[in-house]
C-alpha positions as CSV (number, residue, x, y, z in Angstrom):
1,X,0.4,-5.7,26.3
2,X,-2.4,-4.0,25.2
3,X,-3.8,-4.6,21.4
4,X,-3.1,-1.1,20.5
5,X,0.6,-1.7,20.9
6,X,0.4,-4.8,19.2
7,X,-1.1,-3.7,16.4
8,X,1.7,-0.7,16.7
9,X,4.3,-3.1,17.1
10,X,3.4,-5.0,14.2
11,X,2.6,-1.8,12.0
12,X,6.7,-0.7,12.7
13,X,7.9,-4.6,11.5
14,X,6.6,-3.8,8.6
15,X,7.9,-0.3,8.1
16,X,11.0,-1.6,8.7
17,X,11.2,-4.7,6.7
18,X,9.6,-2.3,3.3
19,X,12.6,0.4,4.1
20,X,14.9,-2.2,4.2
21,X,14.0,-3.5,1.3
22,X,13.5,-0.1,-0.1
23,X,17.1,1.0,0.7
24,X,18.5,-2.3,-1.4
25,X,17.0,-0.5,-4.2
26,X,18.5,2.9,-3.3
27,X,14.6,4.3,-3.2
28,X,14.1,5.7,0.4
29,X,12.2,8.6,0.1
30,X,8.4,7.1,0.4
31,X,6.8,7.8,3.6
32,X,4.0,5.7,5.0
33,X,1.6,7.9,3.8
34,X,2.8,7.3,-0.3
35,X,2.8,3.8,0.5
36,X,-1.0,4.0,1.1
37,X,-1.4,5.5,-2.5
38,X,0.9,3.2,-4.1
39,X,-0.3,-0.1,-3.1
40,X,-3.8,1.1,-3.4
41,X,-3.2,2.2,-7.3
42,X,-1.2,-1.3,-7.4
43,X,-4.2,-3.1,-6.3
44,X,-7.7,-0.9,-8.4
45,X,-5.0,-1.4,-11.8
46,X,-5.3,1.9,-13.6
47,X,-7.9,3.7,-11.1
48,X,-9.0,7.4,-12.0
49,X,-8.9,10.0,-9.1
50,X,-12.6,9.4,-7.5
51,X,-11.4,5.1,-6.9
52,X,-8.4,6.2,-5.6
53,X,-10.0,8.5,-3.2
54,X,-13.0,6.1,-2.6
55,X,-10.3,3.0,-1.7
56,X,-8.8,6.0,0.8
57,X,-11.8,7.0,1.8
58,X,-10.7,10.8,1.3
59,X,-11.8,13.4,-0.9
60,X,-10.9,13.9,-4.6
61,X,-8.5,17.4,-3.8
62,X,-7.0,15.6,-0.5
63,X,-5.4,13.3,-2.9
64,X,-4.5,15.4,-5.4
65,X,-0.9,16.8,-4.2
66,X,0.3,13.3,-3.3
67,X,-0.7,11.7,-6.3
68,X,1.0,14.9,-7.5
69,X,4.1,13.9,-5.9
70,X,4.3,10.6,-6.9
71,X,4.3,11.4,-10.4
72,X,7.2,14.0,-9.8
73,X,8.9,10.8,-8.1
74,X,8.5,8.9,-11.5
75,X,6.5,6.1,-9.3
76,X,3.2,6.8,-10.8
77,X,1.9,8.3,-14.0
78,X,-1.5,9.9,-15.1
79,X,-3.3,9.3,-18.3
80,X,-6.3,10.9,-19.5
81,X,-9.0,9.5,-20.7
82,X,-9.5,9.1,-24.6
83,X,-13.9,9.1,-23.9
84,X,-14.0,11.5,-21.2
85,X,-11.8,14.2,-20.8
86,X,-12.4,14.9,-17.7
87,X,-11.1,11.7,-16.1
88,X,-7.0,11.0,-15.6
89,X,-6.3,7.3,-14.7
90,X,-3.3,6.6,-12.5
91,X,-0.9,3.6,-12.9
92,X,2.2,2.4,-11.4
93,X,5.4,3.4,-14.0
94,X,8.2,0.6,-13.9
95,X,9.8,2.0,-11.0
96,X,6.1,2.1,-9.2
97,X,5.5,-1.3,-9.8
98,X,9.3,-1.9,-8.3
99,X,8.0,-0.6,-4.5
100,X,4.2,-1.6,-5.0
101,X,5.9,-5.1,-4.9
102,X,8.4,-4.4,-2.3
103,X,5.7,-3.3,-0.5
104,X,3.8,-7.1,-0.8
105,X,7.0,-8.6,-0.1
106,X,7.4,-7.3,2.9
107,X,3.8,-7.9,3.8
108,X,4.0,-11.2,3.1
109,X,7.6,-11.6,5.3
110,X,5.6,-10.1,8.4
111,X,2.9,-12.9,7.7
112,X,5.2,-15.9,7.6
113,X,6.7,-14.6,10.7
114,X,3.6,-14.8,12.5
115,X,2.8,-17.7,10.4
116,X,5.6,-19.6,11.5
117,X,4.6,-18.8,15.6
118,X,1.3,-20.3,15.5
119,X,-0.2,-23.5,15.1
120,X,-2.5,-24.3,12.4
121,X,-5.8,-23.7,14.5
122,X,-4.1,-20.7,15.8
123,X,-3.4,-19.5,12.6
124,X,-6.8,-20.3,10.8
125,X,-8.3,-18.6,14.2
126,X,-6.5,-15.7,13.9
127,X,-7.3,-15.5,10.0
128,X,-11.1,-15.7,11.1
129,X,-11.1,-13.1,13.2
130,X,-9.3,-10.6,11.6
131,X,-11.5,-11.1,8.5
132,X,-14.8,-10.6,10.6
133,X,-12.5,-7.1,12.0
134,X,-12.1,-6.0,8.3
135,X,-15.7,-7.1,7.0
């Protein structure tokens, strides 16, 4: 198997473990691409537009409508700022915060099922390398 279908084959695990765990909640409706924006507000705590597009690596009106969305969804909430305003930050409402977790949980099943596979120098070797991918 080539490491492209790994990686695919990986990448669907943990789709499906995060709709699974998505569905308990009754909350289906977040596609992969609003998963993106939600851990990655989850994770800059109370980001304005410009991190959140920096952390995407996209531009400031690329985000815009699905930031837009998620706000419509109740998931995330804008609040501008009292020194400049100009700048909105973005945080994760109660419900938000309910699927930025999921989302963790699930990321963290995925690793203990690899986890669990390897041996201990398999696992720390693994760990290396995909740090020096990511770096």
């Amino acid at each position: 198997m080539e490491l492209s279908d790994l990686i695919e084959k990986i990448g669907q695990q943990l789709m499906q473990i995060k709709f699974a765990e998505l569905e308990k909640i009754q909350y289906a409706n977040v596609n992969l691409s609003l998963y993106q924006y939600i851990y990655a507000i989850g994770e800059l705590d109370n980001p304005v537009f410009s991190d959140l597009a920096d952390k995407l690596n996209l531009s400031k009106p690329a985000i815009t409508a699905s930031v837009n969305k998620l706000i419509q969804q109740g998931i995330v909430k804008k609040q501008q700022s009292n020194e400049d305003k100009r700048l909105f930050y973005l945080s994760l409402t109660p419900k938000g915060m309910e699927v930025f977790n999921i989302c963790k949980k699930a990321n963290k099943k995925v690793e203990e099922q690899i986890k669990y596979k390897l041996t201990k120098n398999e696992w720390d070797e693994l760990i290396n390398i995909l740090t020096k991918i990511v770096q």
